[in-house]
C-alpha positions as CSV (number, residue, x, y, z in Angstrom):
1,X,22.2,2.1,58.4
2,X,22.3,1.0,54.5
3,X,18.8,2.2,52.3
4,X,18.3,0.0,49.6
5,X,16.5,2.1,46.7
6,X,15.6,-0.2,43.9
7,X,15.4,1.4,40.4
8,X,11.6,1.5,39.7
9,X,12.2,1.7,35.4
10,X,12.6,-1.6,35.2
11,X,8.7,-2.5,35.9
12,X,9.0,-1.0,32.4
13,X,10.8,-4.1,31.2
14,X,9.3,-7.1,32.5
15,X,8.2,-8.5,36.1
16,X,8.6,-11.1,39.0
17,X,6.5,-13.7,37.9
18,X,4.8,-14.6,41.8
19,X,2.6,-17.1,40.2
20,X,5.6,-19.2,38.9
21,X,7.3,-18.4,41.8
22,X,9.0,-22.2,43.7
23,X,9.1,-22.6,47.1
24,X,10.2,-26.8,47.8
25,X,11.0,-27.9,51.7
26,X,13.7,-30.6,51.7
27,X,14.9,-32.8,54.0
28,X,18.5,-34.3,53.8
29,X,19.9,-37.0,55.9
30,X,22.9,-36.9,58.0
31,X,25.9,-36.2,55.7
32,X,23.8,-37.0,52.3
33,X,23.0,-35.1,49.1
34,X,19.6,-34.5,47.3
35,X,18.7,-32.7,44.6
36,X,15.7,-31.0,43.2
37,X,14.4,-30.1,39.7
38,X,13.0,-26.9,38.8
39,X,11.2,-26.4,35.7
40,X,8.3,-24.9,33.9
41,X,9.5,-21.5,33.4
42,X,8.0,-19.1,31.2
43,X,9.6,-18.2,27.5
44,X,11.4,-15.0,28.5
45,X,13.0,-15.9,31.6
46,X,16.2,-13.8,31.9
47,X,16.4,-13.8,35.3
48,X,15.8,-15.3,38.5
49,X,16.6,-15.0,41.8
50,X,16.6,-17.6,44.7
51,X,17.4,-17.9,48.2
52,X,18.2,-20.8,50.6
53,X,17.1,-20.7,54.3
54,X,17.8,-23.6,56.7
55,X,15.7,-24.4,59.8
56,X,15.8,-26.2,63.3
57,X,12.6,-28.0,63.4
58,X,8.9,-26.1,64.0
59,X,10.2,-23.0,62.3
60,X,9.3,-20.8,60.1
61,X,10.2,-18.1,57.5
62,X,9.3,-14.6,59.0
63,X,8.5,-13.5,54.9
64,X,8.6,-15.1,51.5
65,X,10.7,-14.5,49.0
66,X,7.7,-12.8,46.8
67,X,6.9,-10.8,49.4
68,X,10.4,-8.9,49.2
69,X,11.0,-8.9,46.0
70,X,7.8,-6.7,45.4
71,X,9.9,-3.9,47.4
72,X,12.2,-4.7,44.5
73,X,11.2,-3.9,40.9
74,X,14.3,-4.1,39.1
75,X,16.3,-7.4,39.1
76,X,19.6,-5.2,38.9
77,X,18.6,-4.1,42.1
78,X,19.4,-7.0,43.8
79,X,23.3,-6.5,43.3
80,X,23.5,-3.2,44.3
81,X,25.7,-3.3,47.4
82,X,25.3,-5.7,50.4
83,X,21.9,-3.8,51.2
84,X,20.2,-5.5,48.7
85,X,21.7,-8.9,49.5
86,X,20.8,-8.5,53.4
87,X,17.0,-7.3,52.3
88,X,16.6,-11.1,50.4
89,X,18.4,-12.8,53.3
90,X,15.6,-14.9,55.8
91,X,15.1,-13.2,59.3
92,X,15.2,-16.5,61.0
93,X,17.7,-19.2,59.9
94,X,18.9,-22.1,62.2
95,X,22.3,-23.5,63.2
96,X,22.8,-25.6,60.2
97,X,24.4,-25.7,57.0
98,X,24.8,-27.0,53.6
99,X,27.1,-26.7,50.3
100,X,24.9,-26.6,47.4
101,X,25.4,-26.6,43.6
102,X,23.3,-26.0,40.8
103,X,23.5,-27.8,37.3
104,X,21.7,-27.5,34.0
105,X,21.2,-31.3,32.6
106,X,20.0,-33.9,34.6
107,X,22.9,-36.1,33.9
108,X,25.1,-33.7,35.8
109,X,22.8,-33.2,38.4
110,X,22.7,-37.2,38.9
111,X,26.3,-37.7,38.8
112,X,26.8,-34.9,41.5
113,X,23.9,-37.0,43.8
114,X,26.1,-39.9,43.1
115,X,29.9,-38.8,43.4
116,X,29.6,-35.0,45.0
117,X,31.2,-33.8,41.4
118,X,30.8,-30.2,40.9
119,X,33.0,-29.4,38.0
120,X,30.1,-29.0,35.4
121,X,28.0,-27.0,37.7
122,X,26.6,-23.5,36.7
123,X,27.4,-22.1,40.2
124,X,29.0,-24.1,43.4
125,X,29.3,-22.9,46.8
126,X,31.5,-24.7,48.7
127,X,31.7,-22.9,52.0
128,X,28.9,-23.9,54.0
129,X,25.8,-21.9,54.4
130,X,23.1,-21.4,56.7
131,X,21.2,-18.8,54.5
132,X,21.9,-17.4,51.1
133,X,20.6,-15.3,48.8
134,X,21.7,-14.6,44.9
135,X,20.6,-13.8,41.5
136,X,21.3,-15.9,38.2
137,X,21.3,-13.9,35.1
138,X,20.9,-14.6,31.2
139,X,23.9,-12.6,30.7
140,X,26.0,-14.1,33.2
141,X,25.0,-17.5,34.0
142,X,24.9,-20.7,31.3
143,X,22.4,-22.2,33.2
144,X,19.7,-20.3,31.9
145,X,20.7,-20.6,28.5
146,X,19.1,-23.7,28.6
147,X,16.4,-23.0,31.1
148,X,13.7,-24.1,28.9
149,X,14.8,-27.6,30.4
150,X,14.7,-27.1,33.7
151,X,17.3,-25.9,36.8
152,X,18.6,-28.4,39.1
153,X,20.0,-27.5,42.9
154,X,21.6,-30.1,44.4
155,X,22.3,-29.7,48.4
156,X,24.8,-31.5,50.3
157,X,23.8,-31.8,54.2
158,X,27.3,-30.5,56.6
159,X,25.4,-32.0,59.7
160,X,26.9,-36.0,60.0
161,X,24.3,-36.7,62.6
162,X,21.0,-35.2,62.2
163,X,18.9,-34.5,59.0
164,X,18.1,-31.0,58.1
165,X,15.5,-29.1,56.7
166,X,16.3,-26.8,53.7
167,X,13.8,-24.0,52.3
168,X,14.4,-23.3,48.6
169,X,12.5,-20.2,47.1
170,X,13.0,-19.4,43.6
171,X,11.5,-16.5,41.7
172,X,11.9,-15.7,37.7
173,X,12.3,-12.0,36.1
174,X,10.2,-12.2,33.3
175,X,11.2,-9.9,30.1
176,X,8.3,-8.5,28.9
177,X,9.4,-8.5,24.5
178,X,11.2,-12.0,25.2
179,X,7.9,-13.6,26.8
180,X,6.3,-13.1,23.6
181,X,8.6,-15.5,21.7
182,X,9.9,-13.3,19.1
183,X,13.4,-13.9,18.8
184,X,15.7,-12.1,16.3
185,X,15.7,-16.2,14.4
186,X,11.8,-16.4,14.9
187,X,11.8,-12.8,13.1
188,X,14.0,-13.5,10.9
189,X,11.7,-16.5,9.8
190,X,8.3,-14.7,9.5
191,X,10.4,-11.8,7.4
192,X,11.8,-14.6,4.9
193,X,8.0,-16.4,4.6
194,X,6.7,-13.2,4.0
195,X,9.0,-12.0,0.9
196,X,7.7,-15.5,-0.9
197,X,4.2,-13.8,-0.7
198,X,2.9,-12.3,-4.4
199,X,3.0,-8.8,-2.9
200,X,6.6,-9.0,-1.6
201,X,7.3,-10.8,-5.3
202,X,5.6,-7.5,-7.2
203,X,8.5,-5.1,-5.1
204,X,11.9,-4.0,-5.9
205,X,12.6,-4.2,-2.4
206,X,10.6,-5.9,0.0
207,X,11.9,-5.3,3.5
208,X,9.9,-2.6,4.8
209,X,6.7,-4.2,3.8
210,X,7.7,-7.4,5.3
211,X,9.0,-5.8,8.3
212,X,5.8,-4.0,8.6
213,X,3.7,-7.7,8.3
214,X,6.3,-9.0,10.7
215,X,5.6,-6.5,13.3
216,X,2.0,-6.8,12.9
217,X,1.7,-10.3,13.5
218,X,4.4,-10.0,16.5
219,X,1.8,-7.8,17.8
220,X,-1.0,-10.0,17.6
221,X,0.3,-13.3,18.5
222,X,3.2,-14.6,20.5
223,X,5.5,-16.7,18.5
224,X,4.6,-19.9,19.8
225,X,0.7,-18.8,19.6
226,X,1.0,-18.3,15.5
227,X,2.6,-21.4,15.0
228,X,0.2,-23.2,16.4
229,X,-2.2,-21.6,13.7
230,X,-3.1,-23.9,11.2
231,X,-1.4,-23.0,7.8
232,X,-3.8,-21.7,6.2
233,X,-4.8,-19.6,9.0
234,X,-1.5,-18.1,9.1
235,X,-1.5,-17.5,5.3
236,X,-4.7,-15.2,6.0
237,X,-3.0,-13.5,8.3
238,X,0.1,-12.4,6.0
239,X,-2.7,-11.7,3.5
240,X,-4.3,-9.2,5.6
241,X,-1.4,-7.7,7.0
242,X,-0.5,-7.7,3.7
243,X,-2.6,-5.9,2.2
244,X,-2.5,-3.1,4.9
245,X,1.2,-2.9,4.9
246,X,1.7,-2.5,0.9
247,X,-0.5,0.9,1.8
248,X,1.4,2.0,4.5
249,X,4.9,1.1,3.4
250,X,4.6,2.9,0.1
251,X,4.4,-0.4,-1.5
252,X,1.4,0.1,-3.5
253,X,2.6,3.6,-5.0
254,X,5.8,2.9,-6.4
255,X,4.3,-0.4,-8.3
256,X,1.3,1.3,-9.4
257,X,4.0,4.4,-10.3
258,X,6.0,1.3,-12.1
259,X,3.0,0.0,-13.9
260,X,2.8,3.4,-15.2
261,X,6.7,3.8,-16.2
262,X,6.6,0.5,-18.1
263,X,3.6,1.8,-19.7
264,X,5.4,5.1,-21.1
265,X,8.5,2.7,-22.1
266,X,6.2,0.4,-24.3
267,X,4.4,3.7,-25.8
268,X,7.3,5.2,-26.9
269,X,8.6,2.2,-28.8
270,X,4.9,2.1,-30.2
271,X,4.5,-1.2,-28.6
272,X,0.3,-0.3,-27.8
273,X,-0.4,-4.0,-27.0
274,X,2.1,-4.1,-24.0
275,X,0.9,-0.6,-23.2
276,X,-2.6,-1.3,-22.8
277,X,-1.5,-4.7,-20.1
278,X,0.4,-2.4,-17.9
279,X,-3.1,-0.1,-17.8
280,X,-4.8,-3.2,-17.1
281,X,-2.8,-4.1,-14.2
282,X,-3.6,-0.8,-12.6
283,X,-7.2,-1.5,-13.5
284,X,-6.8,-4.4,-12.0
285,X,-5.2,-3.7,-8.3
286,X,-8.6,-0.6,-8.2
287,X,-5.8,2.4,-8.0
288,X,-6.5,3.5,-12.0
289,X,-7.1,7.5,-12.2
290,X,-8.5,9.7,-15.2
291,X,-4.9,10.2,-16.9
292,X,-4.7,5.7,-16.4
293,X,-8.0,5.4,-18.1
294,X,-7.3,8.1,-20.9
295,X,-4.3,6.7,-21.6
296,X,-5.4,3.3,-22.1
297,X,-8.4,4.8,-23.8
298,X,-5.7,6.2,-26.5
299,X,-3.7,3.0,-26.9
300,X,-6.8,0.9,-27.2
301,X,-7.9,3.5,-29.8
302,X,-4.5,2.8,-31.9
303,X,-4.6,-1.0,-31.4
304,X,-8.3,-0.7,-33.0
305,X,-10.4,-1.9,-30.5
306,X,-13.2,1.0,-30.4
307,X,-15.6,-0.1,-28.3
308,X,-13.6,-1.1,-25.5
309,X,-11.7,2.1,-25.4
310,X,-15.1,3.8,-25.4
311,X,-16.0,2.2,-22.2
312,X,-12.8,2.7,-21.0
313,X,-12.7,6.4,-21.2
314,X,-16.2,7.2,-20.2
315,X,-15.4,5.4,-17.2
316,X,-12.7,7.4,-16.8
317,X,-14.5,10.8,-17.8
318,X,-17.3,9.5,-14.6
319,X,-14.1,10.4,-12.8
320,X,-13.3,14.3,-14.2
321,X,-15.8,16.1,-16.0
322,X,-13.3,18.8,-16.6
323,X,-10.7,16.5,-17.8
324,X,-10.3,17.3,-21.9
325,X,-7.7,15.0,-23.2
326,X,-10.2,12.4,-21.9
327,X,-12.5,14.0,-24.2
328,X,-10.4,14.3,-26.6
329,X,-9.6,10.9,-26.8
330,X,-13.6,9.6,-26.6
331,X,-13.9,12.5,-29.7
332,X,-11.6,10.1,-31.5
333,X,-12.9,6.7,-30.8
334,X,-16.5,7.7,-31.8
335,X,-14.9,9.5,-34.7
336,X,-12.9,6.2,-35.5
337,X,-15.6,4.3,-34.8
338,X,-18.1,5.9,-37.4
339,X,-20.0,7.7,-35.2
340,X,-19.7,11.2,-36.5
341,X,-22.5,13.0,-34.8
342,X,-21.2,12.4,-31.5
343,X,-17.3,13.1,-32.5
344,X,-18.4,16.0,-34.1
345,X,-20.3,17.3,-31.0
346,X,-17.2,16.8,-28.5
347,X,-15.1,18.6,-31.0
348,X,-16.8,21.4,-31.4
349,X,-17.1,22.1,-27.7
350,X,-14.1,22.3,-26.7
351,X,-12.1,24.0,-29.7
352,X,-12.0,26.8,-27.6
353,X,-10.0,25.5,-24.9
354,X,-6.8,24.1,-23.9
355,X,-6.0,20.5,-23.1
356,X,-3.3,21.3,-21.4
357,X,-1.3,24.8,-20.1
358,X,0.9,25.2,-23.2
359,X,-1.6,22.5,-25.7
360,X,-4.5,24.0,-27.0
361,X,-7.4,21.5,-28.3
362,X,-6.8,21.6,-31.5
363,X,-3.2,21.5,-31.9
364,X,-3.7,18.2,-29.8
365,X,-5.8,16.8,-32.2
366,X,-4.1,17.5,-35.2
367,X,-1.0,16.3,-33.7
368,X,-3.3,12.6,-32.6
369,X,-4.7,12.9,-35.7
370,X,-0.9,12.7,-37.6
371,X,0.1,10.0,-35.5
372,X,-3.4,7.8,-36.1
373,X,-1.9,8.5,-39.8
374,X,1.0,6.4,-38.9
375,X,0.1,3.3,-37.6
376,X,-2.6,3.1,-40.9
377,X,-5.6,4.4,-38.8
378,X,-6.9,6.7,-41.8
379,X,-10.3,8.3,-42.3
380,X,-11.2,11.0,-44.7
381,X,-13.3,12.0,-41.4
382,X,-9.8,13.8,-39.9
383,X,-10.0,16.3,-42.7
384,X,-13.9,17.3,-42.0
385,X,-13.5,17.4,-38.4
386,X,-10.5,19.9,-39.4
387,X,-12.2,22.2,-41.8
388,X,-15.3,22.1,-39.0
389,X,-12.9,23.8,-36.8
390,X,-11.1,26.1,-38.8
């Protein structure tokens, strides 16, 4: 005796879909054909398997078709050997039979009603059946390529007297990622909305962060649900995502990290001005630390704007008490700024110390001291502080 063992992984993958399960009872007359359309199945079909049964009049199936199949996980179990095809078959059938054909357009299903033509069909069985049993799959079958329009089975009756009565069950394998809509095109489209967005614009290379919104919204929504959205609803959502994904893919780093490298570039040319907007971008995006705020601090200090580079590096100093070329550079902007007293005070203080492992304090200033020299920032202040020190 044969043991069918389906393969119980597969519940992993998708599932027999009982509540779009089809069950239709036809009747054919004497030596006539009929077919029958069946439709609404779900986005993500890939399989389905279906299985003919005619009966003498006043019977009945023993047991449905959904009532097996839940003995059968696995859609690939169904092939395996004639044990699985003998488990589908019905226990009762009568003496009847039919040929039967299945088509994917209704124009080919008509003609076939019309003429018996068969050439078009997905599948045709010619030899006359009284029970059958069989499983149509994406990979295999063109029909449900296109089953988003419907499958039509078209019977022709092999009794030229009497009219029979044909039982048609039909039950779709569901995949579970497929169901959800997100095809490799309908990625492909929320990936190329999301690298127009002005965080994908900002990035050298945008895939991984719109991979990372992409997955996020697949996760949320199926396809079909976030189109519906209303546009700006969707735009909120690739905001939000957004946001979280420039974090998590690095995103936010390396253009904070570019901010600061443009920043460097601009210094060293002794461009100030295009220094201090590259600061203020990382101001801007909230990811500024003590060395972002000294530095523009300094620049804004060169460019002769005092009393914004005070603000700027005591907001900076909040940040690191311990920090000293932050102090160093407040030292200069109230010294610059024609308030002695308090230079005078922040320089004394730290003389001591070292702004740096290898820079004492006031080597540093000296050397700042020099270079305020050379972009015409002169004070006969520099010398006092000096002496004061010595």
């Amino acid at each position: 005796m044969a043991i069918f063992c389906p393969k119980m992984q597969g519940q992993k993958d998708g599932y027999w879909d009982k509540n779009r399960a089809i069950t239709q009872e036809l009747v054919v007359s004497a030596g006539q054909r009929v077919v029958f359309k069946a439709d609404d199945f779900p986005i993500g079909t890939t399989e389905l398997v279906y299985r003919i049964t005619l009966l003498d009049d006043n019977q009945q199936l023993a047991s449905s078709l959904v009532s097996l199949l839940k003995s059968i996980p696995d859609p690939t179990g169904i092939s395996q050997g004639s044990a699985g095809a003998v488990f589908l078959m019905s226990k009762i059938s009568g003496e009847d039979k039919c040929k039967y054909a299945i088509f994917s357009t209704n124009e080919l299903a008509a003609a076939y009603q019309k003429t018996g033509k068969t050439t078009q069909a997905c599948f045709d069985q010619q030899s006359a059946v009284s029970k059958e049993a069989k499983r149509l799959s994406l990979a295999k079958s063109s029909c449900l390529r296109t089953i988003e329009n419907g499958l039509y089975f078209g019977f022709q009756s092999s009794n030229w007297i009497m009219k029979q009565k044909i039982v048609l069950e039909i039950v779709p394998w569901i995949d579970y990622k497929l169901n959800s809509g997100w095809t490799l095109e309908n990625r492909k489209t929320i990936i190329n909305q999301c690298k127009t967005s002005a965080l994908a614009r900002k990035m050298a290379n945008s895939d991984d962060f719109c991979i990372c919104v992409e997955e996020k919204i697949q996760k949320k929504f199926k396809f079909q649900e976030f189109q519906k959205l209303l546009q700006i609803e969707q735009t909120k959502y690739y905001k939000d995502f957004g946001v979280i994904c420039f974090e998590e893919t690095g995103g936010s780093k390396a253009l904070i990290d570019g901010y600061r490298a443009s920043a460097a570039k601009f210094e060293k040319r002794a461009d100030y001005s295009n220094a201090i907007a590259q600061y203020n971008l990382i101001l801007a995006d909230g990811k500024a630390v003590v060395s972002d705020y000294s530095a523009l601090g300094y620049n804004l200090v060169l460019t002769k704007q005092f009393d914004k580079a005070i603000k700027y590096l005591k907001q900076g100093e909040d940040l690191d008490k311990t920090d000293l070329t932050i102090k160093l550079n407040l030292a200069h902007a109230y010294l610059l700024n024609n308030d002695f007293r308090s230079a005078k005070n922040i320089y004394k203080e730290f003389q001591g110390q070292n702004v740096s492992d290898t820079l004492s304090w006031v080597e540093k200033m000296n050397q700042d001291f020099e270079l305020f020299k050379t972009t015409g920032l002169k004070s006969d202040d520099f010398d006092k502080i000096i002496k004061l020190l010595k």
